[in-house]
C-alpha positions as CSV (number, residue, x, y, z in Angstrom):
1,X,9.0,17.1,-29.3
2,X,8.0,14.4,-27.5
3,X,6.9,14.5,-23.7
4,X,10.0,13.6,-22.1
5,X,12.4,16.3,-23.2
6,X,9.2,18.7,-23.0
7,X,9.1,17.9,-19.3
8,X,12.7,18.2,-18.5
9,X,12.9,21.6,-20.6
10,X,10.0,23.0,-17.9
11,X,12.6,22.8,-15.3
12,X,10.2,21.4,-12.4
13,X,12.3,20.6,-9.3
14,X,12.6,17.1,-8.3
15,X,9.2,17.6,-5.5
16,X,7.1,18.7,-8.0
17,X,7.9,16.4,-10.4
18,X,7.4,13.4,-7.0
19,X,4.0,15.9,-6.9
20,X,2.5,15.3,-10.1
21,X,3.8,11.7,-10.2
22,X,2.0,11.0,-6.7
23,X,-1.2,12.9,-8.5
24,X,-1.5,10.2,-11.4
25,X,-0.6,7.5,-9.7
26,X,3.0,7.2,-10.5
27,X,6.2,6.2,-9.0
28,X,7.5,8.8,-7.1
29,X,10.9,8.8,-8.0
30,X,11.5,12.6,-9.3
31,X,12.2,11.9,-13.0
32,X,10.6,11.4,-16.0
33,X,10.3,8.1,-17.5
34,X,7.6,6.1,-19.9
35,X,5.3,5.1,-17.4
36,X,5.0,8.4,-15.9
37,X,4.3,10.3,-18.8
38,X,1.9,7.0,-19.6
39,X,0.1,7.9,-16.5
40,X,0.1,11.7,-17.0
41,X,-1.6,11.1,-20.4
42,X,-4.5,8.7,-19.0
43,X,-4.7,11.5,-15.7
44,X,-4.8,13.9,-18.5
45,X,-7.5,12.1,-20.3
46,X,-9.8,11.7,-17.2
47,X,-10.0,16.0,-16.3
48,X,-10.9,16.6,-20.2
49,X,-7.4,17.4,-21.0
50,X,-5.0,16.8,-24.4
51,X,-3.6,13.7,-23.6
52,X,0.0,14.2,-24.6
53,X,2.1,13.9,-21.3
54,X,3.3,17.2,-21.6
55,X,3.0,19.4,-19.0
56,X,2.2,22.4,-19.9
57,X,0.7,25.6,-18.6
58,X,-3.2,24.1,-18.7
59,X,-1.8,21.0,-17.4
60,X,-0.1,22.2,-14.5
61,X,-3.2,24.9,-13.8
62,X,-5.2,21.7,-13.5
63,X,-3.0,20.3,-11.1
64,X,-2.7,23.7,-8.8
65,X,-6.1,23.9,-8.2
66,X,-6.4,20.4,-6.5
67,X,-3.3,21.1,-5.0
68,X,-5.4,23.6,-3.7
69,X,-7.7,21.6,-2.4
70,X,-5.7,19.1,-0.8
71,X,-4.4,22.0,1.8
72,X,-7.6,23.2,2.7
73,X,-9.0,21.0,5.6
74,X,-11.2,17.8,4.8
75,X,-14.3,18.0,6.6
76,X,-14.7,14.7,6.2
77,X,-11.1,13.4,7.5
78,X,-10.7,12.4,10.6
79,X,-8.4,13.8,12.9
80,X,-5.2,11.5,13.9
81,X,-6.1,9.6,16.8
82,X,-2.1,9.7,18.3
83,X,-3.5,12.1,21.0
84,X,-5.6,10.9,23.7
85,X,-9.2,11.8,24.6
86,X,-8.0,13.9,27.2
87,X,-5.9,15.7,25.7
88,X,-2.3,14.0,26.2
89,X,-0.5,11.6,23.6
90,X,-0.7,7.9,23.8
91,X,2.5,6.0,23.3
92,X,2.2,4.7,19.6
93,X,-1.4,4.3,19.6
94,X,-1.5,5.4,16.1
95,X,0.2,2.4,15.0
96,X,2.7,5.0,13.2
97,X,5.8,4.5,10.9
98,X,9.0,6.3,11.6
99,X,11.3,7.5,9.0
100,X,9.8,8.3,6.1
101,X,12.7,10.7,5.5
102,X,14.4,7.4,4.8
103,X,12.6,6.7,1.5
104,X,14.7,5.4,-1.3
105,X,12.3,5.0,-3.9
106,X,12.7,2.7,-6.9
107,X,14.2,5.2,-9.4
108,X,13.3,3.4,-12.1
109,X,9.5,2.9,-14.0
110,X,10.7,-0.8,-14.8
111,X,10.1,-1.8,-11.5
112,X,6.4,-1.8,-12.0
113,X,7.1,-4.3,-15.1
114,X,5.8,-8.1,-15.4
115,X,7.7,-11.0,-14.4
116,X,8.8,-13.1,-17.5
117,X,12.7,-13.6,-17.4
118,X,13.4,-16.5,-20.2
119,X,17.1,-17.3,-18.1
120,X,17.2,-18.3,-14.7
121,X,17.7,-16.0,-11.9
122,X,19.6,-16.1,-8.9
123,X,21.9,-14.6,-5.9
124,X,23.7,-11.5,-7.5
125,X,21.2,-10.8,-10.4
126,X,20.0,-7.2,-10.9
127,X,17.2,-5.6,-13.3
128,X,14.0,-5.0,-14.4
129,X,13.1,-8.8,-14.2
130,X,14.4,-9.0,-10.4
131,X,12.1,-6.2,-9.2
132,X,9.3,-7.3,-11.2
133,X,10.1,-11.1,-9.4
134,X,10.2,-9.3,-6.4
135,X,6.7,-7.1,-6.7
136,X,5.1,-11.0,-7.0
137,X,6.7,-12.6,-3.8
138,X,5.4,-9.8,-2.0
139,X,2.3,-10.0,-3.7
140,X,1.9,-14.0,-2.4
141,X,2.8,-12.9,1.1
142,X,6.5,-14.4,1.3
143,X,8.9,-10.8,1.7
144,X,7.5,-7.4,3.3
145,X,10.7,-5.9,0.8
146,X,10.1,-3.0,-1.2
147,X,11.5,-4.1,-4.9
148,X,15.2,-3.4,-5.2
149,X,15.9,-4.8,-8.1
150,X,18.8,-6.9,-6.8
151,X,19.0,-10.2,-6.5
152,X,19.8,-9.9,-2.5
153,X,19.7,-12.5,0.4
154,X,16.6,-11.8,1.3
155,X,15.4,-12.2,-2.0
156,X,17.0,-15.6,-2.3
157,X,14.8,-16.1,1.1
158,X,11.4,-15.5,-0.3
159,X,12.2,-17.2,-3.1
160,X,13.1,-20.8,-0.7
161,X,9.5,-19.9,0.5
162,X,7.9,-19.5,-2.3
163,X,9.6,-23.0,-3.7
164,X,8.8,-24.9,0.0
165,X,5.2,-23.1,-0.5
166,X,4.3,-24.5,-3.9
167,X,5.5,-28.3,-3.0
168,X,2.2,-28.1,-1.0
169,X,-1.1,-27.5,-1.8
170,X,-2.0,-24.8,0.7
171,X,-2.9,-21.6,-1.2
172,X,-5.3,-18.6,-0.4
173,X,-7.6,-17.7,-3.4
174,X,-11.2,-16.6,-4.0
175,X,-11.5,-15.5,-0.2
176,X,-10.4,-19.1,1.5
177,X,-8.2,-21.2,1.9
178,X,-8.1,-23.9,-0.9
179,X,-5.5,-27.2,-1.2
180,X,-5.1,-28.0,-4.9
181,X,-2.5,-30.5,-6.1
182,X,0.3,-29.3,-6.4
183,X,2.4,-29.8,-9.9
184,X,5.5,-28.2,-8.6
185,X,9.1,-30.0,-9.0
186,X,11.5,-28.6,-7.4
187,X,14.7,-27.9,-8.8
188,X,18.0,-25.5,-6.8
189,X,16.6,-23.8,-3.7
190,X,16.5,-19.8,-3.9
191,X,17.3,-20.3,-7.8
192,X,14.2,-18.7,-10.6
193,X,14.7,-21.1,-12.7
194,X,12.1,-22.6,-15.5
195,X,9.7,-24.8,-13.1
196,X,9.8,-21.5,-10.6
197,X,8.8,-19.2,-12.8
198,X,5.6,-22.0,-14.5
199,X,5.2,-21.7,-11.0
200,X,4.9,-18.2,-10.4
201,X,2.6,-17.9,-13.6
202,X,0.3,-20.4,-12.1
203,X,-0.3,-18.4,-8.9
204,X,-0.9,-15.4,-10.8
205,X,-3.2,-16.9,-13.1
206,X,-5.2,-18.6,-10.1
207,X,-5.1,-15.8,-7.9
208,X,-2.8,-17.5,-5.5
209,X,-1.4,-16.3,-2.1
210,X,-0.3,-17.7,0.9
211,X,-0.1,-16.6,4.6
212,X,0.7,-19.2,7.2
213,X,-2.0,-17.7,10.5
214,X,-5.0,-16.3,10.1
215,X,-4.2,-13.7,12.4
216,X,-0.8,-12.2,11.6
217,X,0.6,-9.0,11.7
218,X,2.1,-7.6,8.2
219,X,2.5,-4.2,8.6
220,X,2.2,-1.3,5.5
221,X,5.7,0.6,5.9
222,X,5.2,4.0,4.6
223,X,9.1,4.2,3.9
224,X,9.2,1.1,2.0
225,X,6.1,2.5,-0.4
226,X,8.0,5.7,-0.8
227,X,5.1,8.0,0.3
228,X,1.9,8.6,0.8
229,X,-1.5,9.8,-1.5
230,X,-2.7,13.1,-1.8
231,X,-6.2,13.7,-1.3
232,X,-6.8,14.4,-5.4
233,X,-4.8,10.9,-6.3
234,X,-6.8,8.7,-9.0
235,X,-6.0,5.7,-6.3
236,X,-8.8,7.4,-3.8
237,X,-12.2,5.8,-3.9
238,X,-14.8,6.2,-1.1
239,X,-16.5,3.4,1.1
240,X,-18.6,3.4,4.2
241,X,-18.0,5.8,7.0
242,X,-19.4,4.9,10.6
243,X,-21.2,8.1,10.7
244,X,-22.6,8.1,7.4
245,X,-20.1,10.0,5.4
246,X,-17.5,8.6,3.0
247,X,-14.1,7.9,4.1
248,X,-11.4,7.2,0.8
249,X,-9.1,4.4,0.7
250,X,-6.8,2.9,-2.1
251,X,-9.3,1.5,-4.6
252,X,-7.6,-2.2,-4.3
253,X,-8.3,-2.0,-0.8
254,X,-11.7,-0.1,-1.0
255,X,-12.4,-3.3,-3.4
256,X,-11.4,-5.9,-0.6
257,X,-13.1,-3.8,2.3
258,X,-16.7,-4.3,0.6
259,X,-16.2,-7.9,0.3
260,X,-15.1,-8.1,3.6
261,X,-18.0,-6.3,4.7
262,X,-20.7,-8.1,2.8
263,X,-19.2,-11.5,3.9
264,X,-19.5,-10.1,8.1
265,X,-22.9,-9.0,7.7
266,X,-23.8,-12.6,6.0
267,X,-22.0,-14.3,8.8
268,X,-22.9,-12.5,11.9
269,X,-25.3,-9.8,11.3
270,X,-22.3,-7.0,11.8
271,X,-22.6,-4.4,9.1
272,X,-18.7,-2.5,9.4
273,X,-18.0,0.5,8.4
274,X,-15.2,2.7,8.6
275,X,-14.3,5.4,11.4
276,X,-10.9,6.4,9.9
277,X,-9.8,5.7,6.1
278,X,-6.8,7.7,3.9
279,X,-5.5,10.9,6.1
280,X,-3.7,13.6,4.7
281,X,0.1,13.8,6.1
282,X,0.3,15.7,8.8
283,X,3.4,17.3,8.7
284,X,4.9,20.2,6.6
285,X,8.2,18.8,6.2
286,X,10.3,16.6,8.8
287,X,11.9,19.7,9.8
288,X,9.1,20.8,11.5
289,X,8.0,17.3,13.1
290,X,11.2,17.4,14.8
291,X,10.8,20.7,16.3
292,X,7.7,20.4,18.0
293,X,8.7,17.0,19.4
294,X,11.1,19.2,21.1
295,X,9.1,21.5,22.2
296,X,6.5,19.1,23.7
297,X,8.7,16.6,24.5
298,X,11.9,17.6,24.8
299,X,13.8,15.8,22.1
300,X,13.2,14.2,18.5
301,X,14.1,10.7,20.6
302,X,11.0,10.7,23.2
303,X,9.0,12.7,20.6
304,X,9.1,9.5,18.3
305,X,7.6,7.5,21.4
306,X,4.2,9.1,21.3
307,X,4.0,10.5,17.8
308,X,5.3,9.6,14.9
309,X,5.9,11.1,12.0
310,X,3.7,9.1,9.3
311,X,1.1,6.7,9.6
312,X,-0.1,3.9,7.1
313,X,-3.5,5.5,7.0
314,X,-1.3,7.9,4.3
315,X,-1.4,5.0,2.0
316,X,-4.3,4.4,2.0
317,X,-4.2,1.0,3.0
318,X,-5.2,1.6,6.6
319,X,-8.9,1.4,8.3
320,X,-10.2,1.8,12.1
321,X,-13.3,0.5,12.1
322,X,-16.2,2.2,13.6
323,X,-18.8,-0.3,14.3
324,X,-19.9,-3.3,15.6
325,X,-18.6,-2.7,19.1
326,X,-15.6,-1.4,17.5
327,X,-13.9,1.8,17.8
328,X,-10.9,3.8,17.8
329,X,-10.5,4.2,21.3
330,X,-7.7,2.7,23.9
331,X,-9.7,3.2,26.6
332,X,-12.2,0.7,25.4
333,X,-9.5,-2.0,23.7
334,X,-10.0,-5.0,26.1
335,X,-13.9,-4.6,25.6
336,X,-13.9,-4.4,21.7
337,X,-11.9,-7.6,21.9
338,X,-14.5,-9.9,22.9
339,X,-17.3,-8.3,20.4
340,X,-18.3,-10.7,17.5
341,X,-16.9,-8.5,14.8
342,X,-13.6,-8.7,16.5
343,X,-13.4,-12.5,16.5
344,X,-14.9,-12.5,13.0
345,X,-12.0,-10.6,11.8
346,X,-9.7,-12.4,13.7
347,X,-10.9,-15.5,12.1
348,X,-11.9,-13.8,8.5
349,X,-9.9,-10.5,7.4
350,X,-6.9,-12.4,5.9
351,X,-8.6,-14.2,3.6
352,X,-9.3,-10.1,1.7
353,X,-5.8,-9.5,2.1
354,X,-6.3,-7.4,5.9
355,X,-4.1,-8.1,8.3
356,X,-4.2,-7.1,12.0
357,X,-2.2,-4.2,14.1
358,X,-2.9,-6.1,17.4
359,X,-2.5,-3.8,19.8
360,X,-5.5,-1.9,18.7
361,X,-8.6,-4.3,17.6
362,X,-10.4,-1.5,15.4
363,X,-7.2,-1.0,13.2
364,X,-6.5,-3.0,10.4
365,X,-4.2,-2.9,7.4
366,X,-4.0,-4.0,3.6
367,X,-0.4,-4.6,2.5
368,X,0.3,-4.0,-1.3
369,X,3.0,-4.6,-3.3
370,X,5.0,-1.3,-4.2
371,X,4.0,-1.9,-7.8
372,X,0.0,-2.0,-7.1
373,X,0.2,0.6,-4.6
374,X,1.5,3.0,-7.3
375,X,-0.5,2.2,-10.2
376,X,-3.8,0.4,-9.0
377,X,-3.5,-2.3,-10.9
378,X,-3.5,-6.0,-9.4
379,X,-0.3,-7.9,-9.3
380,X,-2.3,-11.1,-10.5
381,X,-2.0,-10.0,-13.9
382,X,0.5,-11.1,-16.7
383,X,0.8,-7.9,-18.6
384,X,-1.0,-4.9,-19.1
385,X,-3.3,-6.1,-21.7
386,X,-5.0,-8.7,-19.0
C-alpha cells in the first residue's frame, strides 16, 4: 500500500495532518500529497526511522514526544517584547501581523515546483507553472504575493518589473550590487514568453535579485506564508545570542545572518548577535486571543492596536538584535539610531536579503519566498537535483 492511501486510511484530522506537515518542513495545506510524504520520508530518515512516509504508530510516537517538547517552555526563548518594561502594552511595538486566521494556503505540493513552462504565459493562466513563476518574482524582490497559481493582475505587474528590471544591468548578487550587460530583448510587457523565461534562468543561475533602496521595508506576512514553525521543525538552526545562548532561525536566514555578521565585524568592529530569533506562537487558538483582548482592552478592535495576534519572529525570519548599541527596547530607539551598527545596516543588511522594520532599529526581517520558507531549499536552483 503505498503511503498516500496508508495516511488517509489513519484518519488524522486536517490540524494534525498541517502538524506533521509543519514538522518536516512541508506545506501546510492538510492533505497528503507527493512532496509531503517526500518530506515525511527524509524527516523519517533523520530520527532513525523506516523511511516509508507512512505514518504509523512509531512514526507518530516520534512526533508526540517533540510535540511534547514544543509546549513545555523554552528557556532559551525570549519572551514577546509587545508589552512594555513597565508593565503596559506598547502600540504595535512588536512589529506584529494580524490575521493569521486568514490563511489560505497553497493546497497544492506543485506550488513548490520549478519554473520551466515551454509555452508562453500570460494574464488568465493558472497551474503549477504560474505558482512556480511566481515563487521566482518573489524570490528577485519584484511581488510580496504568496503564490496563487493564477495568472492575476498583480502577477502581470511583477512580471512588467521583472521585464523593465532585466533591460538594465542593475542586479544584486554575491552580497553587492553588481551592473552586468544586460542580454535581455524585450518582447510583450506582462507576457512569460521565450526571452522572459532565458531571462528568468539567467538570474537563477547567477544568483540575481534586485531591490531598488538600500533601506526598504518588505515585511514577512505570517498569513501569506501560511503559518509559523514549531520549535522541533528541521528548518530551525541556531546562531548567536546576545547573551551567549543560541537563539534558532530559519536555516536560509541563519545562513544570511552569519555573513552579515562576519561582513560588520570586518567593516566596523561590531560583532552582532541576536536578542530575539524564532518564538513559539503565543496563542492557543484565535478564540482565545480575542478574548483576552476583551478583557484587557475591551474589544477584539483596540486589542489589535497593542497586540497582535502573530508575529514574524514565528517564521523564523525575524531578528532583534542585541548588540552593538542595539536593543529591543522603545525607550532607547532614537539613541540606537545613531550607533554605527545601525547605519551599517542601514547601508549593508539588503545586500543578505534583511530588510528593515523602521520603527524599531534592532528589528530586522528576511523575506522568503513561500516555496523556500517551506522546504529550505533556495529558490536559485533549477530543479532538485542542483
Amino acid at each position: 500500500m503505498d503511503a498516500v492511501t496508508y495516511n488517509k486510511q489513519q484518519n488524522y484530522d486536517a490540524e494534525t495532518i498541517k502538524r506533521i506537515q509543519r514538522t518536516v518542513g512541508s506545506s501546510p495545506d492538510g492533505k497528503w500529497g507527493r512532496r509531503t510524504i517526500a518530506s515525511i520520508k527524509e524527516w523519517q530518515k533523520s530520527q532513525g526511522l523506516t523511511a516509508d512516509g507512512k505514518i504509523g504508530p512509531g512514526t507518530y510516537d516520534k512526533f508526540e514526544a517533540l510535540w511534547a517538547k514544543d509546549n513545555v517552555a523554552d528557556e532559551q526563548a525570549e519572551a514577546l517584547d509587545d508589552v512594555a518594561a513597565g508593565g503596559e502594552p506598547r502600540e504595535q511595538d512588536d512589529d506584529d501581523d494580524a490575521d493569521l486566521d486568514k490563511v489560505s494556503a497553497i493546497a497544492v505540493d506543485e506550488g513548490f515546483s520549478y519554473f520551466d513552462a515551454a509555452e508562453d504565459l500570460g494574464s488568465g493562466a493558472s497551474g503549477d507553472a504560474v505558482a512556480a513563476l511566481q515563487n521566482d518574482l518573489f524570490a528577485f524582490g519584484f511581488t510580496d504575493d504568496g503564490p496563487s497559481g493564477k495568472f492575476d493582475k498583480n502577477t502581470v505587474t511583477a512580471v512588467e518589473a521583472f521585464q523593465k528590471a532585466a533591460l538594465t544591468g542593475e542586479r544584486i548578487a554575491k552580497f553587492a550590487r553588481v551592473r552586468v550587460a544586460p542580454s535581455f530583448i524585450m518582447g510583450k510587457a506582462g507576457v512569460v514568453d521565450a526571452a522572459t523565461r532565458a531571462e528568468i534562468k539567467r538570474w537563477k543561475q547567477e544568483g540575481y535579485r534586485h531591490q531598488k533602496d538600500d533601506y526598504a521595508e518588505r515585511r514577512v506576512r505570517v498569513a501569506k506564508l501560511g503559518g509559523t514553525i514549531p520549535a522541533s521543525s528541521r528548518l530551525l538552526v541556531e546562531v548567536p545570542g546576545s547573551d551567549g545562548k543560541p537563539r534558532k532561525l530559519h536555516c536560509l536566514a541563519a545562513a544570511n545572518l552569519m555573513a552579515l555578521i562576519a561582513a560588520c565585524k570586518a567593516d566596523i568592529g561590531v560583532e552582532l548577535a541576536v536578542q530575539s530569533g524564532w518564538r513559539r506562537h503565543r496563542w492557543q487558538s484565535r478564540k482565545q486571543y480575542e478574548e483576552t483582548m476583551i478583557k484587557k482592552y475591551g474589544s477584539v478592535k483596540e486589542g489589535a492596536k497593542w497586540m497582535a495576534y502573530s508575529s514574524p519572529h514565528e517564521t523564523g525570519l525575524a531578528v532583534d538584535f542585541g548588540t552593538g548599541g542595539l536593543e529591543a527596547r522603545s525607550a532607547t530607539a532614537a539613541k540606537q539610531k545613531q550607533t554605527p551598527a545601525f547605519k551599517w545596516l542601514t547601508e549593508n543588511a539588503y545586500r543578505f536579503g534583511f530588510t528593515p522594520y523602521k520603527r524599531e532599529p534592532w528589528h530586522w526581517e528576511h523575506p522568503l519566498s513561500a516555496r523556500a520558507w517551506t522546504t529550505g531549499l533556495s529558490d536559485w536552483r533549477l530543479s532538485d537535483d542542483d
